[in-house]
C-alpha positions as CSV (number, residue, x, y, z in Angstrom):
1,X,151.6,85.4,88.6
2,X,151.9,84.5,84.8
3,X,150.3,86.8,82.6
4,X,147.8,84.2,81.0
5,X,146.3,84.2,84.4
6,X,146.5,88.3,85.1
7,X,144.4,88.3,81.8
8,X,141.9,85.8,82.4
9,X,141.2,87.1,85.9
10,X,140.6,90.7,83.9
11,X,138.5,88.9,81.3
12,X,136.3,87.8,84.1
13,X,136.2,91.0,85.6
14,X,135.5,93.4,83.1
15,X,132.7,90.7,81.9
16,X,131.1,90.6,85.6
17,X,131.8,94.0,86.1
18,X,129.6,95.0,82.5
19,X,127.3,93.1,84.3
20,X,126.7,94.5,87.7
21,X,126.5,98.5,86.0
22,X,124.0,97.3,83.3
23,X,121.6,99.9,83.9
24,X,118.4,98.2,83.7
25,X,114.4,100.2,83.7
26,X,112.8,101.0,87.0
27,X,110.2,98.2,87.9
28,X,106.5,99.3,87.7
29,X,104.1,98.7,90.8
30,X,100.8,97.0,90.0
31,X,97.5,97.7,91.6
32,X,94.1,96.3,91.5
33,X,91.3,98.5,92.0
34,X,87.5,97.5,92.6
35,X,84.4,99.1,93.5
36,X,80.5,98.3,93.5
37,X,80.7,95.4,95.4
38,X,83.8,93.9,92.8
39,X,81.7,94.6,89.5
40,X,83.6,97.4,88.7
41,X,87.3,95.9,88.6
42,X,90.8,96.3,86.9
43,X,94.4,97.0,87.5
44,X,97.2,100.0,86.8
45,X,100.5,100.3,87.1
46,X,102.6,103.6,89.1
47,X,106.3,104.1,90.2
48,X,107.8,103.0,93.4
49,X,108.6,99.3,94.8
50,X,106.3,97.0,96.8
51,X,108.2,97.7,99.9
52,X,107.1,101.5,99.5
53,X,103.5,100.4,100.3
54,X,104.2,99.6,103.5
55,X,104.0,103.0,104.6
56,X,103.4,106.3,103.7
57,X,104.1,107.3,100.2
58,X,103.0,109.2,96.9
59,X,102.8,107.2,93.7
60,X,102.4,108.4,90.2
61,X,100.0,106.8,88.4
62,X,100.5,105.4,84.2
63,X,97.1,106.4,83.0
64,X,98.4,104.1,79.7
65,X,98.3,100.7,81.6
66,X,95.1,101.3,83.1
67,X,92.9,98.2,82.7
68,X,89.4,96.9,83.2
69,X,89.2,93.7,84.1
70,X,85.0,93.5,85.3
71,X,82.1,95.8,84.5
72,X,79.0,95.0,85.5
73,X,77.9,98.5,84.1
74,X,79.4,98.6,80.5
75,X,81.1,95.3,79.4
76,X,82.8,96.6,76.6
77,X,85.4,97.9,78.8
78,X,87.1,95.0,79.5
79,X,90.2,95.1,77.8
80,X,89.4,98.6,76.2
81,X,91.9,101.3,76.1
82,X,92.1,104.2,78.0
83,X,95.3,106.0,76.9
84,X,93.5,108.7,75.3
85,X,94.0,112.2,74.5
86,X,91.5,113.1,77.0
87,X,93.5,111.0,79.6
88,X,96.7,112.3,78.5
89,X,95.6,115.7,79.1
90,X,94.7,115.4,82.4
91,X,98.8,115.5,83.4
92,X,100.1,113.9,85.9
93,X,98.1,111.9,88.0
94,X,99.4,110.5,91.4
95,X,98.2,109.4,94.8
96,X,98.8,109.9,98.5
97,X,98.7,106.3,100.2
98,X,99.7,105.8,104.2
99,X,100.5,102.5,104.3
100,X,96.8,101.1,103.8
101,X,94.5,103.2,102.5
102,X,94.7,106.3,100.0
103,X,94.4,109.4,101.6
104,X,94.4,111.4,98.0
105,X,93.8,111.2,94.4
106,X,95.3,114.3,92.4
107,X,96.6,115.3,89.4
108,X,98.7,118.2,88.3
109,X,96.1,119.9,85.5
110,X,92.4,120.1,87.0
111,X,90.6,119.1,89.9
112,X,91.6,116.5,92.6
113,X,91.4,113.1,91.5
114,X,92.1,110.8,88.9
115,X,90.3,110.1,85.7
116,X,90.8,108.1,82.6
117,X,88.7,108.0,79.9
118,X,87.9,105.7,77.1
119,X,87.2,107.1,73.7
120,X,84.9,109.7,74.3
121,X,82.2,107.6,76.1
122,X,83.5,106.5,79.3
123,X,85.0,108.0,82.2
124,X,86.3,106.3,85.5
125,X,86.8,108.5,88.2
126,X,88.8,108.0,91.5
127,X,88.6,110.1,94.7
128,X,88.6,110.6,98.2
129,X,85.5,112.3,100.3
130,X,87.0,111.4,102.8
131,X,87.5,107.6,102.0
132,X,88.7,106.4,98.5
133,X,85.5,106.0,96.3
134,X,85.1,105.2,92.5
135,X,82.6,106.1,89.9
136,X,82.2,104.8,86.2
137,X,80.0,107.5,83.9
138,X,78.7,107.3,80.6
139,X,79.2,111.1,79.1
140,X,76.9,110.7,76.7
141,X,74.1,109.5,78.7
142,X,74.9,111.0,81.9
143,X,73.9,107.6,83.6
144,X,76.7,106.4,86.2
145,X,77.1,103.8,88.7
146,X,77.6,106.5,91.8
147,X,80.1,106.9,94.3
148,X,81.4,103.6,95.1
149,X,83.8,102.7,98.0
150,X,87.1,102.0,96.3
151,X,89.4,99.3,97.2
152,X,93.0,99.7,95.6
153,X,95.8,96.8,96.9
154,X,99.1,97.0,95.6
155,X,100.4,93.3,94.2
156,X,103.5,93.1,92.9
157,X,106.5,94.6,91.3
158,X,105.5,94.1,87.0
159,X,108.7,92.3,85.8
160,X,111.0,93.9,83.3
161,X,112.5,92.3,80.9
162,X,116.8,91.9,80.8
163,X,117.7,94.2,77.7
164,X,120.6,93.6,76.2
165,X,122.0,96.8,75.6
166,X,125.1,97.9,73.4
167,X,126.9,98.3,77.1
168,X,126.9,95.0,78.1
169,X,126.9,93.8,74.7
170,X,130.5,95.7,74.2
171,X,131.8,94.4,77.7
172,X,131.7,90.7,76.8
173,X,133.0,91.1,73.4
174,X,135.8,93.1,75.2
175,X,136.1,89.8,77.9
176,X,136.2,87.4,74.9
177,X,139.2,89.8,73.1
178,X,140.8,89.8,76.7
179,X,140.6,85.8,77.0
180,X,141.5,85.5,73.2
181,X,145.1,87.6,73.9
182,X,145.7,85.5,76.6
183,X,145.5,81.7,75.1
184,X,147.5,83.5,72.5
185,X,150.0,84.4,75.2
186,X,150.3,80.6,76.6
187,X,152.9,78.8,74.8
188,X,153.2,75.0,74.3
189,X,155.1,73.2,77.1
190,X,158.2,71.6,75.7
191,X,158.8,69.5,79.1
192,X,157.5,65.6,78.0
193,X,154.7,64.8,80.7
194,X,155.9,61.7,82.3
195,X,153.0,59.0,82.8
């Protein structure tokens, strides 16, 4: 085999080898949520893959992409944020779900459940007794919707963007080196082509 092609076949494979090991970031799992007949409504992101959902799992929740998508009860909650300290400091927060339904809301600081909390106003609260239920308070007020039967579904995998990282980046300016050497390598034919 002539050298030109050894290299061009290892220019192609260290470039789709770069490739196939880019690490890329674990997918996030998306979930709507609803209660109060749907005027309480939003979505939130945890760990794990849409085919874990299918049966029984645990799934760690990202307080910081909660989000309110309908409140009946306070509408300046759409689109507020609730990554606050108060949130923060709750610790983990995860649930139990077996393949339908969640069997349990906890978190690893304080009671069972979860809560999030926007500014120091609002506070949404998710548990089970025995059946998932949801509750939307005003602290300051002390007025609250109630316990709520909760719906949560699980949607879809949140996409991740390709990153082009210094790893893959260095593999194809190692292929192009590779390919470089190996036109070098070819010399000119000094047979005439006959037409």
């Amino acid at each position: 085999m002539k050298l030109a092609t050894r290299l061009g076949i290892a220019t192609v494979g260290i470039a789709l080898t770069m490739t196939l090991t880019e690490i890329k970031p674990a997918q996030a799992l998306l979930w709507n949520w609803s209660f109060n007949g749907g005027d309480e409504a939003g979505t939130f992101e945890t760990n794990g893959t849409f085919a874990d959902t299918a049966g029984s799992s645990s799934f760690r929740v990202d307080p910081s992409t909660f989000n309110v998508t309908a409140s009946a009860f306070a509408p300046s909650l759409v689109g507020a944020n609730f990554d606050t300290p108060e949130t923060q400091s709750s610790g983990i927060q995860f649930f139990a779900w077996d393949g339908t339904t969640v069997t349990t809301f906890a978190r690893i600081r304080g009671t069972p459940g979860f809560n999030v909390f926007e500014s120091s106003d609002f506070v949404y609260s998710f548990t089970t007794s025995p059946s998932p239920i949801g509750r939307l308070t005003n602290r300051l007020t002390f007025e609250t919707t109630g316990s709520q039967p909760l719906t949560l579904t699980p949607i879809a995998p949140t996409p991740v963007p390709f990153d082009f990282s210094p790893n893959l980046g260095l593999g194809l300016i190692g292929a192009y080196a590779v390919g470089k050497i190996a036109l070098k390598k070819i010399k000119p034919s000094k047979t005439p082509i006959n037409a």
